[in-house]
C-alpha positions in Angstrom: 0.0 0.0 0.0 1.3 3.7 -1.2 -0.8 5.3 2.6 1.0 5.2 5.4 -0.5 3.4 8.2 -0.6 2.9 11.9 2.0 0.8 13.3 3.9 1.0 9.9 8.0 1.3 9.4 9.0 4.5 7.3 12.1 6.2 6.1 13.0 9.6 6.4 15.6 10.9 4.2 17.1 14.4 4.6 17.8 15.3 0.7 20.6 17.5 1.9 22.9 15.1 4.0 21.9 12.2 2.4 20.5 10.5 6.2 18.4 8.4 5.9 16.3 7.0 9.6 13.2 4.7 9.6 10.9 4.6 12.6 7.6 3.2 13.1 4.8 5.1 13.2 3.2 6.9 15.7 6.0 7.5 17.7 5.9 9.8 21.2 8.4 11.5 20.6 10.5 13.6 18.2 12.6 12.2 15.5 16.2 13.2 14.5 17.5 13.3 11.3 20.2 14.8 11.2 20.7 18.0 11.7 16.7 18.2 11.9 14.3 17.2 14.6 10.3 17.4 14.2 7.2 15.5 15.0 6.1 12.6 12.4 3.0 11.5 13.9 0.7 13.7 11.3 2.0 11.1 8.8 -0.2 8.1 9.0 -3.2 8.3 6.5 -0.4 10.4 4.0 1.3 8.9 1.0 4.5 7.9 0.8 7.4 9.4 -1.6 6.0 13.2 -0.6 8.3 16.0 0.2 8.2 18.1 3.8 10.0 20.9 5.4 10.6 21.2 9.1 8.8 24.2 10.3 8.7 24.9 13.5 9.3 21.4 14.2 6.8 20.4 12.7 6.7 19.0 8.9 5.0 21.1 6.3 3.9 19.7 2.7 6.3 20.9 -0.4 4.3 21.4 -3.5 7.3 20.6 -5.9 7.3 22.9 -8.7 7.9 21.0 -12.3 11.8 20.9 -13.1 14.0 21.6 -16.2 16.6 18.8 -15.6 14.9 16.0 -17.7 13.2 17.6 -20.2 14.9 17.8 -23.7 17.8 20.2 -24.4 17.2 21.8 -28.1 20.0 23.8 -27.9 22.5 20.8 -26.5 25.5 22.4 -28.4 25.7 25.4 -26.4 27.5 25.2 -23.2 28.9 27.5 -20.2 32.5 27.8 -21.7 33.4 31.0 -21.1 31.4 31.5 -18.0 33.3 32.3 -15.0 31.5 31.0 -12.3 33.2 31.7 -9.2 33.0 33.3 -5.8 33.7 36.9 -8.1 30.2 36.4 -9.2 28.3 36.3 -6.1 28.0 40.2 -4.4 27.0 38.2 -1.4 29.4 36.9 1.0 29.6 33.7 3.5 28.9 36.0 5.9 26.3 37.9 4.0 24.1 34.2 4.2 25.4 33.7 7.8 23.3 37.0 8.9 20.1 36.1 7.2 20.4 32.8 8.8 20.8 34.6 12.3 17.7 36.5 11.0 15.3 33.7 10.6 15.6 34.0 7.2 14.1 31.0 5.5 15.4 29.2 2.6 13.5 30.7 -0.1 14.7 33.9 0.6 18.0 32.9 1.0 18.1 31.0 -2.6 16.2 34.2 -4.1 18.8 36.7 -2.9 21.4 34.5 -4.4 19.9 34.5 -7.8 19.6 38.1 -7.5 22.8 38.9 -6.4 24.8 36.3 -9.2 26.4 38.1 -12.0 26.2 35.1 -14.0 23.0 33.0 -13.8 21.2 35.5 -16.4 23.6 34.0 -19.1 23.6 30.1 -18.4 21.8 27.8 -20.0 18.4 26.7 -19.3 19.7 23.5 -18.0 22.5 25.1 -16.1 20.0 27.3 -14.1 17.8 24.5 -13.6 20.7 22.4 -11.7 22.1 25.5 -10.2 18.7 26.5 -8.8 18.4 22.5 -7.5 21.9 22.7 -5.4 21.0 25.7 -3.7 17.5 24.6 -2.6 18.8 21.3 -1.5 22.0 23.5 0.8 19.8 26.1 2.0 16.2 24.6 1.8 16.6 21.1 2.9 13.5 18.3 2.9 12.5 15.7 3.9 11.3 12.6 1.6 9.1 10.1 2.9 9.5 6.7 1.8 8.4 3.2 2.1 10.9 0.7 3.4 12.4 -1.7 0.3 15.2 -3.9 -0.3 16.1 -1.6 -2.9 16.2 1.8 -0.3 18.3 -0.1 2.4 21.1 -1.1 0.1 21.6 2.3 -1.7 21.8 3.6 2.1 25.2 4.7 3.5 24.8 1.9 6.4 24.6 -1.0 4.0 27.3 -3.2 3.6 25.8 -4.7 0.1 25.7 -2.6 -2.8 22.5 -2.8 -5.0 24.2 -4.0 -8.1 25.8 -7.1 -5.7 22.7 -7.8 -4.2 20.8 -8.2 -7.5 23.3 -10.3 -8.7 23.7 -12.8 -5.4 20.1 -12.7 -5.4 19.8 -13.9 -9.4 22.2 -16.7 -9.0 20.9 -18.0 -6.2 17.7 -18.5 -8.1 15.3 -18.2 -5.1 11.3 -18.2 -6.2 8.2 -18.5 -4.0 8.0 -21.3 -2.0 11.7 -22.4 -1.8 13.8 -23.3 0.6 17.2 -21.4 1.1 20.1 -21.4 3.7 21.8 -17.6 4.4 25.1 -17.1 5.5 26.0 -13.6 6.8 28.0 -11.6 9.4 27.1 -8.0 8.2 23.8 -7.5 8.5 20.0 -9.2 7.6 19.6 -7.4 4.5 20.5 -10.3 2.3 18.5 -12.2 4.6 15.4 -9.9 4.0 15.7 -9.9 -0.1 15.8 -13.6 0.1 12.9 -14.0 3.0 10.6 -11.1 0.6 11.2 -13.8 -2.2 10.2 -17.2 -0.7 7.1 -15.2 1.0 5.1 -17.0 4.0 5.1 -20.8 2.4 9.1 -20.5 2.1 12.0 -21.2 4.5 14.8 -19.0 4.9 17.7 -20.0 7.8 19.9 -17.7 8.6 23.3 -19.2 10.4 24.1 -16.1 12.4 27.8 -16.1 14.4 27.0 -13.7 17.1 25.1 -14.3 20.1 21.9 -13.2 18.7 20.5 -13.1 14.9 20.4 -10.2 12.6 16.8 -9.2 12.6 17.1 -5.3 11.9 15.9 -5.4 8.5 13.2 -7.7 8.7 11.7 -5.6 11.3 11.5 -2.6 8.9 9.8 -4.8 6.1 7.0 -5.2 8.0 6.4 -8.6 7.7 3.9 -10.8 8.6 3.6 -12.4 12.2 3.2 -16.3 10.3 6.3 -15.3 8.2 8.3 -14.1 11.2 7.4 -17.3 13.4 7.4 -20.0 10.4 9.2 -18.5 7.3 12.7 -17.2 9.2 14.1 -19.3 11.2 17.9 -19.0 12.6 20.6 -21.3 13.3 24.0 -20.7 15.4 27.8 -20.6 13.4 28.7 -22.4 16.8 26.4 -25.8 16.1 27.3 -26.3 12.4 29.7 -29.1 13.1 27.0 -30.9 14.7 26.4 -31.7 10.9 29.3 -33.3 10.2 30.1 -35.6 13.5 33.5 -36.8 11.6 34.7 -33.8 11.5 36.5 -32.3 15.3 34.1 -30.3 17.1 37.1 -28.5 17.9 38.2 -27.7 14.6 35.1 -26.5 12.7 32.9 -25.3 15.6 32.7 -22.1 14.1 34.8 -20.2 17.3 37.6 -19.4 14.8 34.5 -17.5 12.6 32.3 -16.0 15.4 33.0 -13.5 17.9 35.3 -14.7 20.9 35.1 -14.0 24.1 37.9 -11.4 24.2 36.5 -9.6 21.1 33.2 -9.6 23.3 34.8 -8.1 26.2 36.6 -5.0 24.5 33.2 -4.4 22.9 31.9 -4.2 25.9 34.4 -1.8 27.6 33.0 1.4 28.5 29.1 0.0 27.8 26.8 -1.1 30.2 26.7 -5.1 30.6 23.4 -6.6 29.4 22.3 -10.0 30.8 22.0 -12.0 27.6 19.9 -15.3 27.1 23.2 -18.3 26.6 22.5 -19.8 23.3 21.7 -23.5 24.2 21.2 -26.5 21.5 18.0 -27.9 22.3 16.3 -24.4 21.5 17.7 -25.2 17.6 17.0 -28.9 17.0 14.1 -28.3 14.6 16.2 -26.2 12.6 18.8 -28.7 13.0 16.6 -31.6 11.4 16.3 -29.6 8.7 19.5 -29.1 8.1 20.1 -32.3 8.2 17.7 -33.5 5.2 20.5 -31.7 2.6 16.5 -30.2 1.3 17.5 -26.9 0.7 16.9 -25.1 -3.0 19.8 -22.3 -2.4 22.6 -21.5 -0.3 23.8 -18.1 -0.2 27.2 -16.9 1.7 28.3 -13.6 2.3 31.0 -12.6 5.3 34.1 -11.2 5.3 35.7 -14.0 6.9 36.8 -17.1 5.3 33.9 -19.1 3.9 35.2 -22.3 3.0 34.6 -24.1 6.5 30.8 -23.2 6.6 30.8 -24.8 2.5 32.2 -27.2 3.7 29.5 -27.8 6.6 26.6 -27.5 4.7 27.5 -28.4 1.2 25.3 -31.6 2.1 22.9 -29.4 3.2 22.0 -28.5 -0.5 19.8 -30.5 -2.4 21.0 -31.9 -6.2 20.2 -29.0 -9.0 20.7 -26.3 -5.9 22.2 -23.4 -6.3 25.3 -22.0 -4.1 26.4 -18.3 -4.3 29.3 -17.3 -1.8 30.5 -13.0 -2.3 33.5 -12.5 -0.5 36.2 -9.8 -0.8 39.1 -11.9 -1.0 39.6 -13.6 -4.7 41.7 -16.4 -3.1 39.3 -17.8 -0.3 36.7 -18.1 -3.5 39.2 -19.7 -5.8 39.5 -22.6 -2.5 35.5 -22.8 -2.7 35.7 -23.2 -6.3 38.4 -26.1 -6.5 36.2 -27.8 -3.4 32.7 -27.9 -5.4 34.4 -28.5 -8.4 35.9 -31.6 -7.0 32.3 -32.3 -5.4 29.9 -32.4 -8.3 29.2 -28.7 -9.9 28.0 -27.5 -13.2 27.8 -23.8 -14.6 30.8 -23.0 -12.0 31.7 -19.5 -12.7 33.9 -16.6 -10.4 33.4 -13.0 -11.8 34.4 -9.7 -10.6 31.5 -7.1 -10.1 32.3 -3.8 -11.3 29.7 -1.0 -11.0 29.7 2.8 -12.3 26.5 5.3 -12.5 25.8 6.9 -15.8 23.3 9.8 -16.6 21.3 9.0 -19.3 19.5 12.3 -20.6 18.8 13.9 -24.4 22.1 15.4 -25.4 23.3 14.9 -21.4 24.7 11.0 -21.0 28.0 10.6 -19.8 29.0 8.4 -16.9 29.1 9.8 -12.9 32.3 12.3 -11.7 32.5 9.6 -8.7 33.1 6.1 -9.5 32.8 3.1 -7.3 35.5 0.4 -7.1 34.9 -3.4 -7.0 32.4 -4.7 -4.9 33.8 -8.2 -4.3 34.0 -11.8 -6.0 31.1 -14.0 -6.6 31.1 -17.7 -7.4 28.1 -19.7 -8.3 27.5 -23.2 -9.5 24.6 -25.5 -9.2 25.1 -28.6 -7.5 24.9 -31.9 -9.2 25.7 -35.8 -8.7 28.4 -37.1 -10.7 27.1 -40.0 -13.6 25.3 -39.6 -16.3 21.9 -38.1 -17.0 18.8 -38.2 -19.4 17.6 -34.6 -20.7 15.3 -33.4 -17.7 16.0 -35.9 -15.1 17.4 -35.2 -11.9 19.2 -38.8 -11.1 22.0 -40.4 -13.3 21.8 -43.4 -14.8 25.0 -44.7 -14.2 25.7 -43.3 -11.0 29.5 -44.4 -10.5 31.4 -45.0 -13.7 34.6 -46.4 -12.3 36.0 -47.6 -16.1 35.6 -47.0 -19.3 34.6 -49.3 -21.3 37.1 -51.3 -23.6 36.7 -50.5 -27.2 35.4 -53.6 -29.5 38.5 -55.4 -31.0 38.0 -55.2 -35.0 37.1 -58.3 -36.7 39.6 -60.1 -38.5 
């Protein structure tokens, strides 16, 4: 729904700063985005994606007048070459703005007196004012922009440890649809665990094997989702219990306390905080999860961490069902390469690594040319789909000749 409810998450993004805070709604008291603070109760019954500004702490509707910046250019040729725009053009001063501020002086004014007072805005281009006019309004004249809470929002935030172009492409490998079952690896946050829990929907399963004392459930929360998908759809698991899958393997070894959080690391984070009594995390309150795990069910498993991912592959590669798919995104090109020579060795087809490189570009009549600030790599990604080694018949998912151990010997030619 586009109206903003009671008891609903929403974001608040200031368009100056770039913050971005979501809150549920009605809240008691104020909320702070910074540098602003005002009262967001009026909001429920209004639409999202609309445009306020803080008044008196309070938020006031901004009827957005209609803007130059993508509408054609038919004069793209001429430019602002021999315009000097610099501080020479301006008759009014930092301080100049500092006073009016002192004043009470609201934004419009501010942004009006700068027009008036520029030398050189007469003689720009249509376009040029048009972006000139948008840079001022969004210094002087900040707003705030309500929006709805989306996978999409969270991972262009500055708090987001996924970039939107790597989430889209985990999230196509993986091949999650509705109903499936997937495993979720991650150490960041829950946002991968959100995209894949908004795909598999209520009659899905998504476990997420958290390392830290408690799971990642920040993102979730903000999706608003159901209460039968929060209490039958996600369901978490402990890093600390994985090598309860595998009793061959040491307990010691692969216990996951080399990947989680140990004691020490606990205790500096703790330094200078207040102590919280927390809940120990016991086995018995995970064995249903742990049956599951146990099948080797699953449809996709999806690892992203910053630490070394081959010992939880190697956990629950037998988690992952035949024609599965596995997509581990890590930083580090040689921990991937060691996950690739392991499922290659195990039974894999379509095993591929690549590299995901990512730059904006504007894309506007006479105007397209890529974005002053480009982003670097966002990590490797390997995928493969999982398969039993022998040989197959088209669309059947057992082989017919499950071990093959020698080839057989060629005919001897008749004499």
């Amino acid at each position: 729904m586009s109206i903003i409810s009671s008891g609903s998450h929403v974001v608040f993004l200031n368009s100056k700063t770039g913050e971005q805070k979501c809150v549920r709604l009605p809240r008691n008291t104020d909320v702070y985005v910074k540098p602003l603070s005002f009262q967001a109760d009026s909001l429920v019954g209004q639409r999202f994606g609309q445009k306020y500004q803080v008044v008196k702490h309070q938020l006031v509707k901004v009827e957005e007048a209609p803007s130059s910046l993508n509408e054609p250019s038919e004069h793209c040729g001429k430019t602002n070459e021999f315009i000097k725009d610099d501080s020479a053009t301006q008759n009014l001063s930092q301080n100049d703005i500092e006073a009016m501020k002192a004043k009470g002086i609201t934004g419009d004014e501010i942004v009006r007196n700068l027009v008036e007072n520029s030398t050189s805005f007469n003689v720009k281009t249509e376009f040029s004012k048009a972006k000139w006019l948008k840079k001022k309004i969004g210094k002087y004249q900040p707003n705030i922009i309500v929006k709805k809470p989306s996978i999409r929002l969270f991972s262009s935030s500055n708090i987001s440890k996924l970039r939107p172009d790597i989430l889209a492409k985990i999230m196509n490998n993986a091949n999650v649809w509705s109903a499936s079952k997937a495993i979720v690896v991650e150490c960041k946050d829950d946002l991968l665990t959100s995209a894949v829990s908004q795909r598999v929907g209520d009659n899905g399963t998504v476990v997420q094997i958290f390392e830290q004392k408690l799971p990642h459930t920040m993102y979730c929360k903000w999706l608003d989702f159901s209460k039968q998908h929060m209490e039958t759809a996600l369901k978490y698991y402990p890093i600390k219990f994985l090598a309860k899958l595998r009793p061959n393997v040491e307990e010691g070894n692969c216990d996951g306390s080399d990947l989680a959080n140990d004691e020490s690391t606990d205790q500096s984070q703790e330094l200078g905080k207040r102590k919280r009594d927390a809940k120990p995390v016991n086995f018995e309150d995970y064995v249903t999860v742990y049956e599951q795990l146990k099948t080797g069910n699953f449809d996709s498993l999806v690892i992203s961490a910053f630490y070394d991912p081959f010992p939880v592959l190697e956990l629950l590669w037998d988690s992952l069902r035949f024609s599965g798919n596995l997509v581990i995104h890590s930083e580090y090109l040689s921990v991937v390469v060691e996950c690739a020579n392991f499922v290659n060795n195990k039974g894999c087809s379509e095993l591929s690594v690549v590299d995901q490189w990512f730059r904006e570009i504007q894309v506007l009549p006479g105007r397209t040319h890529p974005a002053m600030r480009m982003q670097t790599g966002g990590g490797f990604i390997l995928s493969c789909t999982k398969i039993r080694e022998g040989i197959y018949e088209h669309g059947s998912d057992s082989p017919i000749l499950p071990e093959l151990k020698e080839a057989p010997k060629p005919a001897e030619a008749m004499t």
